[in-house]
C-alpha positions in Angstrom: 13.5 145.5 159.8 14.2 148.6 161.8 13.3 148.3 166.2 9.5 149.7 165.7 9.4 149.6 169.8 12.5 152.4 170.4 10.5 155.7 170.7 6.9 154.6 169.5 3.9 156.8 170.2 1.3 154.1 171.5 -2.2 155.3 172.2 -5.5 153.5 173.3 -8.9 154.6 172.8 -12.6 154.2 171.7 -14.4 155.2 168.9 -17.9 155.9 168.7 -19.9 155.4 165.4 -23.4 157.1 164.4 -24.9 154.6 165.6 -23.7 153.9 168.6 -21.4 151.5 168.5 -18.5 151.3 170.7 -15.1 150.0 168.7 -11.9 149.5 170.4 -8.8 150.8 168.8 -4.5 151.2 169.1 -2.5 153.5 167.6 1.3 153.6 167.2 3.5 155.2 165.5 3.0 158.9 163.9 2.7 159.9 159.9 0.6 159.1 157.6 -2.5 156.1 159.1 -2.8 153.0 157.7 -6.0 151.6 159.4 -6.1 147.3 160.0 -8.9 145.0 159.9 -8.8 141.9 161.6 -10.7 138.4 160.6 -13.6 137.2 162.1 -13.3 135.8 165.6 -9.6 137.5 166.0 -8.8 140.7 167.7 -6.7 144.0 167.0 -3.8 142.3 168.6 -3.5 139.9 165.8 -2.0 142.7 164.1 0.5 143.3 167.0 3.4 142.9 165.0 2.7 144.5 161.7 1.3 147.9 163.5 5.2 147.8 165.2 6.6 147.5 162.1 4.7 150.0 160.2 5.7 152.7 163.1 9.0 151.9 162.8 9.1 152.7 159.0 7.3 156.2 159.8 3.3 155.0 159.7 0.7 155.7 162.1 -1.0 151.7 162.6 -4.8 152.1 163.7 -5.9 148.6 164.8 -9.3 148.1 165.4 -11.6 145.6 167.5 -14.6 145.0 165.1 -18.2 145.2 166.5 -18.4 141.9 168.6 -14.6 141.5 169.1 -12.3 141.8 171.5 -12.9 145.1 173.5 -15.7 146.3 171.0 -19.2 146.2 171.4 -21.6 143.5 171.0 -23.9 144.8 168.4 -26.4 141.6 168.3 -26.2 142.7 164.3 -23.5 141.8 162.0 -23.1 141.9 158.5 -21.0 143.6 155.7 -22.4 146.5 155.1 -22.8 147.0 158.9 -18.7 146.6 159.2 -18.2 148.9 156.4 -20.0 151.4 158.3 -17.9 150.8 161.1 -14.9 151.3 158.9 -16.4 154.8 157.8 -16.6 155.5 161.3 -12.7 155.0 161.8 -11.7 156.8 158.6 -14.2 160.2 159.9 -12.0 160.0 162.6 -8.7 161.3 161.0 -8.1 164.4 159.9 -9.2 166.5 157.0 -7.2 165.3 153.6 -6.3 162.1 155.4 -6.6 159.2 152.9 -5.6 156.1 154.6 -4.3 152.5 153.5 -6.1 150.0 154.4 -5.0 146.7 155.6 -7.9 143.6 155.7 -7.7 140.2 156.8 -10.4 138.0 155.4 -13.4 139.9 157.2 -11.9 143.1 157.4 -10.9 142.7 153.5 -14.4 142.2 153.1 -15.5 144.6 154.9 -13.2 147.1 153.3 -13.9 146.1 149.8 -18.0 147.0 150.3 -17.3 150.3 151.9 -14.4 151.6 149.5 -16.7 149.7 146.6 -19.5 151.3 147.5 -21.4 154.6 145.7 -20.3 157.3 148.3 -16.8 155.9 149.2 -14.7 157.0 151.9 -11.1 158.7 151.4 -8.7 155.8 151.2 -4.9 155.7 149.4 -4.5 151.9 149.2 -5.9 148.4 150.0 -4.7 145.3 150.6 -6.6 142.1 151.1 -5.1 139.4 153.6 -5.6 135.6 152.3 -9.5 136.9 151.1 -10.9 137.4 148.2 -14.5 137.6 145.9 -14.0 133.9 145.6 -13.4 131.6 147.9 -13.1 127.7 148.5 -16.2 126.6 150.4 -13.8 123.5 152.3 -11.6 126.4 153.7 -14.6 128.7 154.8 -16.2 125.5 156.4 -13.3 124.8 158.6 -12.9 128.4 159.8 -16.8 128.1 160.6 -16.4 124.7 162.5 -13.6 126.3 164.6 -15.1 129.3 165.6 -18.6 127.5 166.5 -16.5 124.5 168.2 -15.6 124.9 172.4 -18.7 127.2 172.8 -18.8 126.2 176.7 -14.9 127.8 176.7 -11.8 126.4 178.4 -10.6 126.1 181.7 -7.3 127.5 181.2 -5.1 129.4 178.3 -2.9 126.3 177.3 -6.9 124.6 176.6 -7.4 126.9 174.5 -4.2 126.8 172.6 -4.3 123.3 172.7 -7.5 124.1 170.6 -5.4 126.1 168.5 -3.2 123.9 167.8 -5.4 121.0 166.5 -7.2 123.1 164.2 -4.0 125.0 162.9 -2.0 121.6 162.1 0.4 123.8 159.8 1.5 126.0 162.3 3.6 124.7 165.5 2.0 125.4 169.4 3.8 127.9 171.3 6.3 126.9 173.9 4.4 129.8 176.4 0.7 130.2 175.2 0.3 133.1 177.3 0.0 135.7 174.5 -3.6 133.9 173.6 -5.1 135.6 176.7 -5.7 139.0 174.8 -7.9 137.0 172.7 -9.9 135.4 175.6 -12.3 136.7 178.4 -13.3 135.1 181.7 -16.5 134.8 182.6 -18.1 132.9 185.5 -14.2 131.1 186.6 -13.9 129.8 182.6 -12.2 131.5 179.5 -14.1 132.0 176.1 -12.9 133.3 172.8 -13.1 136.9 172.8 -15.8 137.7 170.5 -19.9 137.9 170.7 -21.4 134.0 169.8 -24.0 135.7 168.3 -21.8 136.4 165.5 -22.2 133.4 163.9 -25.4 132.0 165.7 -27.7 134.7 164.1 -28.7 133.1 161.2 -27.7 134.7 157.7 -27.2 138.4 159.0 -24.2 136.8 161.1 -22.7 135.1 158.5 -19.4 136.7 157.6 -20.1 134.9 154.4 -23.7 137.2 153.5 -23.9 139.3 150.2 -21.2 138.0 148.2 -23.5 138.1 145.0 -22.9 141.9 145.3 -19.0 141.3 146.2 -17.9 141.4 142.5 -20.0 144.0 141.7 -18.2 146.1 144.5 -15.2 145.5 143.7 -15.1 145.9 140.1 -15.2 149.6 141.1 -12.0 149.7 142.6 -9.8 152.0 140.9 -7.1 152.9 144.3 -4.2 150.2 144.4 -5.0 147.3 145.4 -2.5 144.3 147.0 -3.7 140.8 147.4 -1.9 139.1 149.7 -2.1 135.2 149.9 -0.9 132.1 152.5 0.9 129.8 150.8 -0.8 127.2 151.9 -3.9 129.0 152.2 -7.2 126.7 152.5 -9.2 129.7 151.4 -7.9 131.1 148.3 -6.3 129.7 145.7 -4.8 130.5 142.1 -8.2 130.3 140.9 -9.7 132.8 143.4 -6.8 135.2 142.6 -7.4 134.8 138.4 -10.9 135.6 139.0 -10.4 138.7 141.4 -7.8 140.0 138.4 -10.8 139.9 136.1 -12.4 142.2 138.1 -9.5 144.4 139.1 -6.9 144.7 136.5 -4.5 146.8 138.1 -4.3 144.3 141.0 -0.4 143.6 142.4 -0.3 139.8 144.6 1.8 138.4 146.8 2.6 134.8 148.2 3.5 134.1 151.9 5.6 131.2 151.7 4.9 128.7 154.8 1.7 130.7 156.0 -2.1 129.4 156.0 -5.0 131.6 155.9 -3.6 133.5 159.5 -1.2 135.4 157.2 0.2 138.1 159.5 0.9 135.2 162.7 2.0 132.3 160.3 5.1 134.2 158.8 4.8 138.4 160.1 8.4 138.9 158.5 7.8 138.2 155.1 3.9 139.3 155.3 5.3 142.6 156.6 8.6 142.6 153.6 5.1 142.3 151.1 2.9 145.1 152.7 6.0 147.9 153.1 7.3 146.9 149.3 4.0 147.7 147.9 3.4 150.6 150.3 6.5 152.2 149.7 5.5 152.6 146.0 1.8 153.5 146.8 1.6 155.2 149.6 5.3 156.4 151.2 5.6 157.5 154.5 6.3 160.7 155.2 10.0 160.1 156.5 10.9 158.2 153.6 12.0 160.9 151.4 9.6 159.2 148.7 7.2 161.3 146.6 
């Protein structure tokens, strides 16, 4: 993997969407954008690692802070079709003849799938789905739910919180120096709280990240651009079943397995996520100082 931090173009900024909602976002790198979507109750620097090693390889990385993450606005409403506006509002951003890849992680995959499935679709080259699919085991959705609603009066100090972590990602080992975990925490009133709005999940069925999937498959059945599903190996979420089913719907689809990673793809095992994503978007989508056509 080439040193994506010698000579990087790194840019912060904000977004605003028709509706008035303020989204976060990075950039780094130059060429061609690929745009990533984090999972629900993460931020855009989740994807720290992969947007380095796209702009090593010649890629522009756009990582964005969903509505009610990280640096992004609270919106009070969340549902699908409300983040695949968002993601129309990132994609109006770039410039004309732009068609970027898109990168999702559980949420953002979804999120992705209903605005690229959707009747008026927005310019996009590629997609690929991170540990996420139409179908999905109910245990694993349960667990990330449980998680995300647990510690709602927030810790008293980072290694708390990674503590937290820790017992809820049993697969993965603590880090020696939790410090990282701050990005994904805010202080309020002398303690720290997960970095999203609690309203995401505490406002009944329009919060659940779960809502519409009755329409899911019809959405994505009209997926024609190339399509990459990426999955944990030990994923709780999706499994070989959830992967035959999405193939029924999309033919043409290409998978991949992360060997040692759970559902958190990307911070389980970034290496060989990031080998998976370049292979397939090296034959899809080159960037521009490959020398690919």
């Amino acid at each position: 993997m080439p040193d994506a931090n010698r000579g990087m173009n790194i840019a912060a900024g904000r977004i605003e969407t028709p509706s008035g909602q303020g989204l976060a976002f990075d950039s780094v790198g130059e060429g061609k954008p690929v745009i990533l979507l984090h999972g629900g109750g993460q931020t855009r620097h989740s994807w720290a690692k992969t947007a380095s090693s796209l702009a090593g390889l010649g890629y522009r990385a756009i990582s964005v802070d969903a509505r009610g993450h990280g640096e992004s606005d609270w919106a009070g409403r969340y549902s699908l079709s409300l983040f695949a506006e968002d993601l129309r509002a990132v994609i109006a951003t770039l410039k004309p003849g732009e068609a970027p890849a898109i990168i999702g992680a559980s949420l953002g995959g979804l999120s992705a799938i209903v605005a690229l499935g959707s009747d008026n679709p927005p310019p996009a080259s590629a997609l690929v789905l991170v540990d996420i699919a139409t179908r999905i085991k109910s245990e694993g959705a349960r667990q990330i739910r449980d998680f995300m609603r647990a510690h709602a009066d927030g810790f008293t100090t980072v290694e708390e919180a990674a503590d937290a972590v820790a017992e809820y990602m049993t697969d993965r080992p603590r880090p020696k120096d939790p410090s990282g975990l701050r990005k994904n925490l805010r202080k309020r009133d002398g303690r720290l709280y997960w970095h999203w709005d609690p309203s995401f999940l505490s406002g009944g069925k329009e919060a659940d990240p779960d809502i519409e999937r009755t329409d899911l498959d019809v959405l994505t059945e009209r997926l024609v651009l190339p399509v990459l599903l990426v999955r944990g190996e030990h994923s709780k979420v999706i499994d070989e079943n959830s992967i035959a089913h999405f193939r029924e719907l999309v033919p043409h689809v290409e998978t991949a397995e992360v060997s040692g990673a759970g559902h958190m793809v990307a911070g389980d095992a970034n290496s060989p996520f990031a080998d998976a994503i370049i292979g397939f978007l090296a034959k899809h989508y080159p960037a521009q100082n490959t020398g690919q056509q």
